[in-house]
N, C-alpha and C positions, 0 to 999 in steps of 0.2 A: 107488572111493575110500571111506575109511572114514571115520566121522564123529568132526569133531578137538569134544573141548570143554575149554576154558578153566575149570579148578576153582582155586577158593575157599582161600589156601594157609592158610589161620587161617578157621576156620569160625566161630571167635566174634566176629569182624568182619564184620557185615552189609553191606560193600558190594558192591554190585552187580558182576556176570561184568562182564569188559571185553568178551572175544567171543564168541560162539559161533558155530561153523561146523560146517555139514552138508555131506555128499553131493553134497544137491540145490542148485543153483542160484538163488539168490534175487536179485531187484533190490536194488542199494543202499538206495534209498528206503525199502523194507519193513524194512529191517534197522536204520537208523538212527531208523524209528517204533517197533520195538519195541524197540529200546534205551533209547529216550527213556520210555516205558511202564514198563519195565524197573527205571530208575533212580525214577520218582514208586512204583513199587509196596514199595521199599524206603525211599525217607524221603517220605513224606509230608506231612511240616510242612518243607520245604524247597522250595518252587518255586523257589528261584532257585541249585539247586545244578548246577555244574558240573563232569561226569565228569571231562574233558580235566583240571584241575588240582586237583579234588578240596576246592576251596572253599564253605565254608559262607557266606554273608551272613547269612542271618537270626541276629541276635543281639538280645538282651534285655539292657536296664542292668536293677539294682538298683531294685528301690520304694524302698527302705530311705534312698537317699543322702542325700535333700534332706530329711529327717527325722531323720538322724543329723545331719548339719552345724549345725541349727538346735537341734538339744537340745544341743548341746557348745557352742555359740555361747551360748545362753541358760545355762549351766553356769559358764561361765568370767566373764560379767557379773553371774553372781551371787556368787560367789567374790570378783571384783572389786569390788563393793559390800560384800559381807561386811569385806573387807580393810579396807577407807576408811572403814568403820564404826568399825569397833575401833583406827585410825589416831586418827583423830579423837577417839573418849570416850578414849585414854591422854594425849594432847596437854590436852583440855580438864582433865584430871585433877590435872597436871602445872603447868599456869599457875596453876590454883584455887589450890595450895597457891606457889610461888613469891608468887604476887601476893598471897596473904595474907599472907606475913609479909614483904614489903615496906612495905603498905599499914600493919602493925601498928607497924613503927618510923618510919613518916614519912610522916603522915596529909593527904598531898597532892593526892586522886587526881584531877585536873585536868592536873597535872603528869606523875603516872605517867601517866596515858591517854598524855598527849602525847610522852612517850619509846618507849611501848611502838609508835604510831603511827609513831614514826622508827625505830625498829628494821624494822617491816613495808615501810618506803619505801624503807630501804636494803637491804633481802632483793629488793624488786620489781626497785630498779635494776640488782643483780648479775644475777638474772634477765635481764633484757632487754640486759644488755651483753656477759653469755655467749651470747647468743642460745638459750637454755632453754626459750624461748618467744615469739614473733612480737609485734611491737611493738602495740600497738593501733591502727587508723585509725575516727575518727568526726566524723560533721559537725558544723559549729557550731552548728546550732537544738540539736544533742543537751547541747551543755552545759549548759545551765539544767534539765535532767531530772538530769544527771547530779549536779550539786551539788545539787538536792534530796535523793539518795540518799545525797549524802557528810555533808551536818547530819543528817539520821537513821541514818547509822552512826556519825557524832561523838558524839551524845546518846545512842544504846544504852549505847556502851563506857565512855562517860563516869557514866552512871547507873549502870550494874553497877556500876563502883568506888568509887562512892560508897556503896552499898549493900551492899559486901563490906567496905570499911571500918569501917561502922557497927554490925550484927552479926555472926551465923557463915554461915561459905560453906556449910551445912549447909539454913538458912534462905533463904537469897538464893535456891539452888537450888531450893530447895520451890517456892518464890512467880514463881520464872522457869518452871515447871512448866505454868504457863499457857498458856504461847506461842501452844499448837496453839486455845488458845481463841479468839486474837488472829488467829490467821492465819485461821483462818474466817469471824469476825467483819466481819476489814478486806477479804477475799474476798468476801465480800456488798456491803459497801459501794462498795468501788474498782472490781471488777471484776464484779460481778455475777453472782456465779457460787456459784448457791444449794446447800449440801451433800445430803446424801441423812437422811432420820430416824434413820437407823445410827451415823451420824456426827453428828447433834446427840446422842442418847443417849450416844455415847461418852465425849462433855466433860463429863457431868454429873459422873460418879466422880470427874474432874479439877476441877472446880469445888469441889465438895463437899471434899476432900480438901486440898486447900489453904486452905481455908478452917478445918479444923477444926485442921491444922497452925498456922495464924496465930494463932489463941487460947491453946493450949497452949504457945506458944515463948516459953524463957527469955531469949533475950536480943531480945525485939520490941520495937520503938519504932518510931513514924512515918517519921522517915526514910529511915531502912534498908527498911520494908518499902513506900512511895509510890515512891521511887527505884528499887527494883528492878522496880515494876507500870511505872512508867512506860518501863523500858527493854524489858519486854515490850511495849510499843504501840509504841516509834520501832522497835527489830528488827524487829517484825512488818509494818508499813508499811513498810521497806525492806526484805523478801523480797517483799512482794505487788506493789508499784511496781518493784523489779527485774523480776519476772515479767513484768509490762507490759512494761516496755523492753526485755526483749530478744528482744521478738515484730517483725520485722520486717527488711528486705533490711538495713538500715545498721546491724541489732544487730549489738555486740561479742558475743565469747563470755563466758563467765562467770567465768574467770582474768582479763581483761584487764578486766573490768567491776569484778570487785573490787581489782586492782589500783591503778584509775583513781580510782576512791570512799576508798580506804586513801590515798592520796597526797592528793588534796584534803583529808580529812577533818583528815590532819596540819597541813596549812597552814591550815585554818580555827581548831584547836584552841590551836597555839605563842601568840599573842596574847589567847586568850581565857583560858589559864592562867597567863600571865604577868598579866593584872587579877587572876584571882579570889585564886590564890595569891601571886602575887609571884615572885621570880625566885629560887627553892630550889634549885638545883644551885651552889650556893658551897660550896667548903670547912667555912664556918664550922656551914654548914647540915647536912651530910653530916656533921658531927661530933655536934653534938647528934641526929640520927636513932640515928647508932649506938650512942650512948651506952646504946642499951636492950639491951646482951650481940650485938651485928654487930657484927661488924667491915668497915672501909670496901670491901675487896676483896668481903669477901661479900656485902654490901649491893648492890655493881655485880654481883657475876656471880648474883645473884637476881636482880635485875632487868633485866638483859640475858636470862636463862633467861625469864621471864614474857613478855618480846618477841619474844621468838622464840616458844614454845609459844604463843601471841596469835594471833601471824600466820600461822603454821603450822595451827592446827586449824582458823580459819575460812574457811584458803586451803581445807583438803580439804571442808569442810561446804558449799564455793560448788562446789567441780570434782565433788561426787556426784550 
C-alpha cells in the first residue's frame, strides 16, 4: 500500500493537514493525539480551537471603547454648555436694551418688573399645558423655603430695574459684576463651604475694578448704584439657598424650581406695584409714556420683547 497524504491546497493558509495516512497501521488513539498536537503546534494562542468547524473563540474587544464613548460623551456636554452659554449672554443682551428703553419712557419699574413676571407665568403655563415639561410635585413643609426664594427673586428683578432706570446698563452691569463675590461670600455664610486662596485672589481684580469703575462713572448716583449692590445680595442668596434646596429625595429639578419662584414671585409683586406706583397701565398713562417719540404699539411689543428675553435667559442660566 502506498502512503496517501493530505496537502495544504493554499500553502499561505496555515491550517493544519486534516489527515494523514500511512502504510502502516496505527491505533485510532494515536492519530487523534497527534492531530490534536498537530493543531496546538499550528495556533498557539488558540486553546479552544476546533478543527471539525474551524471556530476561533478567543476574541479581544477594543481598550479603546469605554474611552472613546466618554471623551464624545464629555464633547457633546461641552458643546452643550458652550451653546446655553452664548444662548443666554444674546437673550441677556437683548432685554438690556428692550428694557431700557421702556424703562426710559415710563419710569415705573415696580410695574414693569410686574408684567415682565406675567409674561414668565404665562410662558410657564404654556409649558406645563403643552406638556413641554412635567408639572412639578412638592411637599408643604417645602413651601415656606420656597417663597423665601420667590421675595429674593422679586427684590433681585425689582432692584436691577430700578437701577437700569436710574443710570446706564453700561454701569448697572459693571456693579452687578460683583456677583461672583456675593456668591462666595453667602457660600461661607449659608452653607459653609469655604473657597480655596485661588479663588479669593481671584475676586480681588473684581473688587478692585468695580470699584475704580464706580468713581469714574458719569452718570453715578446713589441710587442706581445701592439698587443695583443690593440686587447683587438678594440674586446671590437666592442661587446659594436654591443650591440648598435642591439637595435632597423631594428636590424639584431646577426648571420647575424656577418656574414655581417666577409665579409666586408674580403674585407677591401685582399688589406691591399697584401701592408703590399706583395702577399705570391706563390708557391715559400709556399715552403720556409715549409721548417721548413710541409709539403705543411699540411701547407694547418692547415690552412684551423684555418679557419674554427676562424669562427666557434666566430660564437657560437656572437649566445650565
Amino acid at each position: 500500500m502506498f502512503p496517501l497524504t493530505f496537502v495544504n491546497p493554499n500553502p499561505r493558509l496555515p491550517y493544519p493537514s486534516l489527515f494523514i495516512a500511512k502504510s502502516s497501521l496505527e491505533p485510532a488513539s494515536s492519530r487523534r493525539s497527534r492531530a490534536f498536537s498537530s493543531s496546538h503546534s499550528y495556533y498557539p494562542w488558540t486553546p479552544n480551537l476546533r478543527l471539525n468547524g474551524f471556530k476561533l473563540k478567543s476574541a479581544t474587544a477594543p481598550e479603546n471603547v469605554e474611552g472613546g464613548d466618554s471623551k464624545s460623551e464629555s464633547l457633546v456636554k461641552g458643546l452643550k454648555l458652550g451653546g446655553m452659554f452664548g444662548v443666554w449672554y444674546l437673550l441677556n443682551i437683548y432685554y438690556n436694551i428692550f428694557n431700557k428703553q421702556v424703562l426710559r419712557v415710563y419710569p415705573y419699574p415696580a410695574t414693569v418688573t410686574a408684567f415682565q413676571l406675567g409674561c414668565g407665568t404665562l410662558m410657564i403655563a404654556i409649558m406645563w399645558l403643552l406638556k413641554l415639561h412635567p408639572h412639578p410635585k412638592f411637599a408643604p413643609s417645602q413651601f415656606t423655603a420656597i417663597v423665601k426664594l420667590a421675595a429674593a427673586h422679586t427684590l433681585g428683578n425689582l432692584l436691577t430695574n430700578v437701577s437700569l432706570g436710574r443710570v446706564n446698563v453700561s454701569f448697572t452691569h459693571t456693579i452687578k459684576a460683583m456677583e461672583p463675590f456675593f456668591t462666595v461670600l453667602f457660600s461661607v455664610l449659608l452653607l459653609g463651604e469655604w473657597p480655596s486662596l485661588w479663588i479669593v485672589c481671584s475676586l480681588l481684580p473684581i473688587v478692585a475694578g468695580v470699584s475704580l469703575a464706580s468713581f469714574t462713572e458719569a452718570s453715578f448716583n446713589w441710587i442706581g448704584f445701592c439698587s443695583a449692590m443690593a440686587s447683587n445680595v438678594t440674586n446671590q442668596t437666592r442661587n446659594v439657598l436654591s443650591k440648598k434646596f435642591m439637595v435632597g429625595k423631594e428636590a424639584m429639578d431646577n426648571i420647575n424650581l424656577f418656574s414655581v419662584i417666577t409665579i409666586i414671585s408674580f403674585i407677591l409683586l401685582v399688589p406691591a406695584a399697584i401701592m408703590m406706583d399706583g395702577f399705570k397701565l391706563t390708557p391715559s398713562q400709556l399715552q403720556i409714556a409715549t409721548s417721548q417719540g413710541m409709539s403705543v404699539k411699540e411701547f407694547c411689543i418692547m415690552s412684551l420683547l423684555a418679557g419674554v428675553c427676562l424669562h427666557s435667559y434666566q430660564q437657560v442660566g437656572w437649566s445650565a
